[in-house]
C-alpha positions as CSV (number, residue, x, y, z in Angstrom):
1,X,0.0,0.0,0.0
2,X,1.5,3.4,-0.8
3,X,1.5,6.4,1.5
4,X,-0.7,9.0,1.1
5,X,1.4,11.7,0.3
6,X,-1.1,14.8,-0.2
7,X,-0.7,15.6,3.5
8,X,2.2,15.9,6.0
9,X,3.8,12.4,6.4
10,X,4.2,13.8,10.5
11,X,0.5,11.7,11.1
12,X,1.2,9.0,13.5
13,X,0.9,6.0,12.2
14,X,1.6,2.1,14.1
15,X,5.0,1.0,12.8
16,X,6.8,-2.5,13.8
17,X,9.8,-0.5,15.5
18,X,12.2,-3.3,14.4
19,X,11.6,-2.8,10.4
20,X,13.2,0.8,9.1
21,X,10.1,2.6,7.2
22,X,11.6,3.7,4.0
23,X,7.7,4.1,2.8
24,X,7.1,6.8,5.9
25,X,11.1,8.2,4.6
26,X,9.5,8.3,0.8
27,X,6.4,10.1,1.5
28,X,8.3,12.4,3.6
29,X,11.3,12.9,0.8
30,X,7.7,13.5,-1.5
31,X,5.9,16.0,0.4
32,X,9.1,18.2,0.3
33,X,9.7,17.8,-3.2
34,X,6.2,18.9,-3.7
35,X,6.2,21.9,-1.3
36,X,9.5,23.1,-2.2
37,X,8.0,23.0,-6.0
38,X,5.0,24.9,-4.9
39,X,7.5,27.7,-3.5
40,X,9.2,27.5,-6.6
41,X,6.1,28.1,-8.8
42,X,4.6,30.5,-6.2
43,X,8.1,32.9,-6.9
44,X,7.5,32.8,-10.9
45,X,10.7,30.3,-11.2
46,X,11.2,29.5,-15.2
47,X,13.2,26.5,-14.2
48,X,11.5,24.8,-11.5
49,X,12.4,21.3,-12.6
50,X,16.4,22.2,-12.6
51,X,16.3,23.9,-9.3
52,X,14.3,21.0,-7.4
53,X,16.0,18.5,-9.2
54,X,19.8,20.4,-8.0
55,X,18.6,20.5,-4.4
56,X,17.6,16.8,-4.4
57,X,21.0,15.9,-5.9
58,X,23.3,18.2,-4.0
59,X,22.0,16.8,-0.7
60,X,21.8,13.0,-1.8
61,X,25.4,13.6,-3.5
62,X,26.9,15.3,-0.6
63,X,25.6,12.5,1.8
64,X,27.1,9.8,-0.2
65,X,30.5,11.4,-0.3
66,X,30.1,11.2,3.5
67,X,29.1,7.9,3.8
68,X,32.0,6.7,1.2
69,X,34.6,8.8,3.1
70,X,35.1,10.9,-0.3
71,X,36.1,8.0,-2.3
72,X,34.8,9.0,-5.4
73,X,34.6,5.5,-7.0
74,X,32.6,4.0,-4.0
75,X,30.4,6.7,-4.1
76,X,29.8,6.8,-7.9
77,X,28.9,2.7,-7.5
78,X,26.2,3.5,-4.6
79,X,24.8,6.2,-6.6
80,X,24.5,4.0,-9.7
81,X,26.6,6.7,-11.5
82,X,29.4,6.6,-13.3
83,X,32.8,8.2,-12.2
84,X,33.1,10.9,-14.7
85,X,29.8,11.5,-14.3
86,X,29.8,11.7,-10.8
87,X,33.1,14.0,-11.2
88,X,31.2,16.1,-13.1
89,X,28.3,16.9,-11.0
90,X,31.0,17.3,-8.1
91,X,32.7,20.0,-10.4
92,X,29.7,21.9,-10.4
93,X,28.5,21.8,-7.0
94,X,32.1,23.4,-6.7
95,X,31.7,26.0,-8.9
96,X,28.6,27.6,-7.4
97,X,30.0,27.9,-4.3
Protein backbone atom coordinates (compact mmCIF):
# COMPACT_ATOMS: atom_id res chain seq x y z
CA UNK A 1 0.00 0.00 0.00
CA UNK A 2 1.48 3.45 -0.82
CA UNK A 3 1.51 6.36 1.54
CA UNK A 4 -0.70 9.00 1.13
CA UNK A 5 1.40 11.70 0.25
CA UNK A 6 -1.08 14.82 -0.16
CA UNK A 7 -0.74 15.62 3.46
CA UNK A 8 2.20 15.86 5.98
CA UNK A 9 3.76 12.44 6.41
CA UNK A 10 4.16 13.80 10.46
CA UNK A 11 0.50 11.67 11.11
CA UNK A 12 1.19 9.02 13.54
CA UNK A 13 0.89 5.97 12.17
CA UNK A 14 1.63 2.14 14.10
CA UNK A 15 4.96 1.00 12.82
CA UNK A 16 6.80 -2.48 13.79
CA UNK A 17 9.80 -0.47 15.51
CA UNK A 18 12.23 -3.27 14.42
CA UNK A 19 11.57 -2.85 10.41
CA UNK A 20 13.19 0.77 9.10
CA UNK A 21 10.11 2.63 7.16
CA UNK A 22 11.61 3.69 4.00
CA UNK A 23 7.70 4.10 2.83
CA UNK A 24 7.14 6.83 5.85
CA UNK A 25 11.06 8.16 4.61
CA UNK A 26 9.47 8.26 0.81
CA UNK A 27 6.38 10.09 1.53
CA UNK A 28 8.25 12.44 3.60
CA UNK A 29 11.29 12.91 0.80
CA UNK A 30 7.72 13.51 -1.47
CA UNK A 31 5.89 15.99 0.38
CA UNK A 32 9.13 18.18 0.31
CA UNK A 33 9.73 17.79 -3.22
CA UNK A 34 6.20 18.88 -3.70
CA UNK A 35 6.16 21.86 -1.28
CA UNK A 36 9.46 23.06 -2.25
CA UNK A 37 7.97 23.04 -5.99
CA UNK A 38 5.03 24.86 -4.86
CA UNK A 39 7.48 27.70 -3.52
CA UNK A 40 9.20 27.46 -6.58
CA UNK A 41 6.12 28.09 -8.83
CA UNK A 42 4.60 30.54 -6.19
CA UNK A 43 8.10 32.87 -6.86
CA UNK A 44 7.49 32.79 -10.90
CA UNK A 45 10.70 30.32 -11.23
CA UNK A 46 11.23 29.48 -15.23
CA UNK A 47 13.22 26.51 -14.23
CA UNK A 48 11.53 24.85 -11.48
CA UNK A 49 12.41 21.29 -12.58
CA UNK A 50 16.40 22.23 -12.55
CA UNK A 51 16.27 23.94 -9.30
CA UNK A 52 14.31 20.95 -7.41
CA UNK A 53 16.04 18.46 -9.25
CA UNK A 54 19.78 20.36 -8.04
CA UNK A 55 18.57 20.47 -4.37
CA UNK A 56 17.59 16.80 -4.37
CA UNK A 57 21.00 15.87 -5.93
CA UNK A 58 23.31 18.18 -4.04
CA UNK A 59 21.98 16.84 -0.68
CA UNK A 60 21.84 13.04 -1.76
CA UNK A 61 25.42 13.56 -3.47
CA UNK A 62 26.87 15.35 -0.65
CA UNK A 63 25.57 12.47 1.81
CA UNK A 64 27.07 9.76 -0.16
CA UNK A 65 30.48 11.40 -0.35
CA UNK A 66 30.09 11.24 3.53
CA UNK A 67 29.06 7.88 3.83
CA UNK A 68 31.96 6.70 1.22
CA UNK A 69 34.57 8.77 3.12
CA UNK A 70 35.12 10.93 -0.28
CA UNK A 71 36.06 8.03 -2.35
CA UNK A 72 34.82 8.99 -5.43
CA UNK A 73 34.58 5.48 -7.04
CA UNK A 74 32.64 3.99 -4.00
CA UNK A 75 30.43 6.74 -4.12
CA UNK A 76 29.78 6.77 -7.85
CA UNK A 77 28.89 2.73 -7.49
CA UNK A 78 26.21 3.47 -4.59
CA UNK A 79 24.81 6.25 -6.56
CA UNK A 80 24.48 4.02 -9.74
CA UNK A 81 26.61 6.73 -11.47
CA UNK A 82 29.36 6.62 -13.27
CA UNK A 83 32.82 8.22 -12.15
CA UNK A 84 33.15 10.95 -14.73
CA UNK A 85 29.78 11.51 -14.29
CA UNK A 86 29.79 11.69 -10.80
CA UNK A 87 33.12 13.99 -11.20
CA UNK A 88 31.22 16.05 -13.14
CA UNK A 89 28.32 16.87 -10.98
CA UNK A 90 30.96 17.33 -8.07
CA UNK A 91 32.75 19.98 -10.40
CA UNK A 92 29.68 21.95 -10.43
CA UNK A 93 28.51 21.78 -6.96
CA UNK A 94 32.08 23.37 -6.69
CA UNK A 95 31.73 25.98 -8.87
CA UNK A 96 28.63 27.59 -7.40
CA UNK A 97 30.01 27.86 -4.32
Amino acid sequence: MQPDITESPSTPTRYDETELDFDRELAELAFQVKRLTRRYLASQSDDVYDQVLHQVESAMIQIVMDVSDQNLTRAAQRLGLSRPTLRSKLRCRLSEK
